[in-house]
C-alpha positions as CSV (number, residue, x, y, z in Angstrom):
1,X,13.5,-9.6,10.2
2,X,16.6,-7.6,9.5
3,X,20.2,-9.2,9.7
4,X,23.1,-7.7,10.2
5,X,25.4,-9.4,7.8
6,X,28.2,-7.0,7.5
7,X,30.9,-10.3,9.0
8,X,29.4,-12.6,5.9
9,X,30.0,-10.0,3.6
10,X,33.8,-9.7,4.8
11,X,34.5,-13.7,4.2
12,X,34.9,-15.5,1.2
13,X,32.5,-16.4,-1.5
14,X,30.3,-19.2,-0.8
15,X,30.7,-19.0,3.0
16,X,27.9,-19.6,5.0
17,X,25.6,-18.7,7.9
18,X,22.2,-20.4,9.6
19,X,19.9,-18.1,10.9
20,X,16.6,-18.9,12.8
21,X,13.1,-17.0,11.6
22,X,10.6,-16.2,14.3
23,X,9.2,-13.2,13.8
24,X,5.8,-11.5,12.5
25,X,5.7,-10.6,8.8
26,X,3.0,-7.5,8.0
27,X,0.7,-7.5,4.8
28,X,-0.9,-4.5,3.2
29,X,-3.3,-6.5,1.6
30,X,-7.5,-6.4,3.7
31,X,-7.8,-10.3,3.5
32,X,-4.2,-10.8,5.5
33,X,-3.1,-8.9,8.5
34,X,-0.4,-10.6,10.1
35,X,1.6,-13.6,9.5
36,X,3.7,-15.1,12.1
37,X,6.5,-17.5,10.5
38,X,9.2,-19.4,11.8
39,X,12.2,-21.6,10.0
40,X,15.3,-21.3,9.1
41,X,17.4,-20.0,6.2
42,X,20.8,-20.2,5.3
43,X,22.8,-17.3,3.9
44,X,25.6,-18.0,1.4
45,X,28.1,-15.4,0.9
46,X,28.5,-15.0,-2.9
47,X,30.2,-12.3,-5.6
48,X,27.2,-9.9,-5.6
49,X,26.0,-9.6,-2.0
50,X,24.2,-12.7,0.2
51,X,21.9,-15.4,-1.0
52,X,19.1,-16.7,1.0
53,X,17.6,-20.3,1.0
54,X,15.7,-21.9,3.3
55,X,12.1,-23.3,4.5
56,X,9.7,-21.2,6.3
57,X,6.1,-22.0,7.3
58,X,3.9,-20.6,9.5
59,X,-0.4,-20.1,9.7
60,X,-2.6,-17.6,8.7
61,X,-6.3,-16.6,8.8
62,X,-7.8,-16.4,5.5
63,X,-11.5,-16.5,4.1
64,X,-12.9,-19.4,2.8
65,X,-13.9,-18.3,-1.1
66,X,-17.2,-20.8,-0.8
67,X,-18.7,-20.2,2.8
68,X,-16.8,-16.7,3.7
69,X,-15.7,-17.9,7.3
70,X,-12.1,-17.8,8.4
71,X,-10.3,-20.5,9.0
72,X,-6.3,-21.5,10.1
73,X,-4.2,-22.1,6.6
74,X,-1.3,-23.8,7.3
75,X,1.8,-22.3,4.8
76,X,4.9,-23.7,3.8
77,X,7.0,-22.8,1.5
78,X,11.0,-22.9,0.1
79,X,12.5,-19.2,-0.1
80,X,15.8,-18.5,-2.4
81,X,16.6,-14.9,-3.3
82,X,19.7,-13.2,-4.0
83,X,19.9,-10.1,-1.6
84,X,22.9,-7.2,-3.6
85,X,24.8,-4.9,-1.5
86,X,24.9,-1.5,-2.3
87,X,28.3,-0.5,-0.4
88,X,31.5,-2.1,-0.9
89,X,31.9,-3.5,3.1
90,X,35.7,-2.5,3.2
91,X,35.8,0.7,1.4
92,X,32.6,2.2,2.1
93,X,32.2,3.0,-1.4
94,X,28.6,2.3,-3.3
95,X,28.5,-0.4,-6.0
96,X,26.5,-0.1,-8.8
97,X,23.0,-2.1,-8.8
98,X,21.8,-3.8,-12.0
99,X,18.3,-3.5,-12.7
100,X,17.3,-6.9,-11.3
101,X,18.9,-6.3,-8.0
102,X,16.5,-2.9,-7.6
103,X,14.1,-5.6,-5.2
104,X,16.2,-7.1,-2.4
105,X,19.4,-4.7,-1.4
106,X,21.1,-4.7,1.3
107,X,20.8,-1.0,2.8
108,X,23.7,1.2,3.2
109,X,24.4,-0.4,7.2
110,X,24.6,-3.8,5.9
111,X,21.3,-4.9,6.9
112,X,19.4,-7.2,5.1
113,X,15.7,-7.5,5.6
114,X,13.7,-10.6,4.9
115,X,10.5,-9.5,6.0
116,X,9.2,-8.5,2.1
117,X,10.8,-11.6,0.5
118,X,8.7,-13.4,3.1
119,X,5.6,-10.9,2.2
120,X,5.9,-11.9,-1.5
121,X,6.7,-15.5,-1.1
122,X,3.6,-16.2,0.9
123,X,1.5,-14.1,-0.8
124,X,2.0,-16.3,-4.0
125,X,2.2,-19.6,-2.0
126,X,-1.7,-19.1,-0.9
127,X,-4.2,-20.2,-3.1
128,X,-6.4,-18.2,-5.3
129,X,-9.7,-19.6,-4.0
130,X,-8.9,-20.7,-0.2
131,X,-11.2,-23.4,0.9
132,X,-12.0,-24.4,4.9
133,X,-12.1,-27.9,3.6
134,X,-12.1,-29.8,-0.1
135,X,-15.8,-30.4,0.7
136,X,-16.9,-27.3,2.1
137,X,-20.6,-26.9,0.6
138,X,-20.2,-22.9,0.9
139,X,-24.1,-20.6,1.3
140,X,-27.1,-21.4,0.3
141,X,-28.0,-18.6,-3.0
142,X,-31.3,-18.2,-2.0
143,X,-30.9,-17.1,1.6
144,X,-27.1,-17.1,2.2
145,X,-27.4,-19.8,5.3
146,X,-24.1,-21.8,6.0
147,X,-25.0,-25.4,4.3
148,X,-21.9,-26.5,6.4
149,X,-24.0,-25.9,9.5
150,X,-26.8,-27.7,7.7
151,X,-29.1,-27.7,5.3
152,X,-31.6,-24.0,5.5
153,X,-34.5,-23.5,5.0
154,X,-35.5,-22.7,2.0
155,X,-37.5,-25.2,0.2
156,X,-35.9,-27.2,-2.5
157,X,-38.2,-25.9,-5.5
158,X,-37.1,-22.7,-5.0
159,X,-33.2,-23.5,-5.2
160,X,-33.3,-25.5,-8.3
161,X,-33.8,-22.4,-10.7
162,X,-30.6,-21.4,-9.2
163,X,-29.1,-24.9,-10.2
164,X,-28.7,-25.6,-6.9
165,X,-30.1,-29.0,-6.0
């Protein structure tokens, strides 16, 4: 997801450009592969570099915490992050970078890449304990059966010392 933005960087503070998001976002993490997102952001031309707002959403597989299947989590969320350029666009000379714009710089051929905004954005937009549904009844602790499929067989004596009725 990288944007040349070398022309907004040349106009005036606080103009504008729409750009359109469909593209595949890569996560390090074991529980996430790949998440494909679409939307639209807007980038606003301001002192420091390019600020980015918008609305992207997309779905991913994730693990149910209760019964361990996967399931299709739809994910939504707002993204606004100030991207700093580290050369002047005119001059070619570098600019120096605070030490809150060391995350989201735009590299040296004025490209600005979304893709680990996106990454960090969704990662805090899941939920800590993904559920398949609000009443998924997750496994049996006795003998690790789906009880979404329906009730296993174990017999009910030997689930309540569990505290499992």
């Amino acid at each position: 997801m990288q944007i040349n933005v070398a022309q907004l960087l040349k106009q005036p503070i606080g103009s504008s450009h729409s750009y359109k998001i469909d593209s595949v976002v890569s996560f390090a993490e074991k529980e996430i592969v790949q998440y494909y997102v679409q939307g639209e952001v807007e980038l606003i031309r301001i002192d420091r570099g390019i600020l980015v707002k918008g609305t992207v959403g997309g779905k991913l597989s994730l693990t149910c915490s209760r019964c361990l299947t996967l399931f299709d989590y739809p994910l939504t969320f707002e993204i606004k992050e100030e991207f700093f350029s580290s050369l002047d666009v005119t001059s070619g000379t570098s600019l120096p970078l605070t030490e809150d714009s060391a995350n989201f710089i735009i590299d040296e051929h004025h490209l600005l890449d979304l893709s680990e905004a996106v990454r960090q954005y969704a990662l805090l937009a899941i939920p800590m304990k993904p559920l398949c549904s609000p009443n998924c009844a997750g496994l049996c602790p006795e003998c690790g059966a789906n009880l979404n499929q329906g009730a296993c067989q174990c017999t009910p004596g030997s689930r309540s010392h569990l505290g499992v009725s």
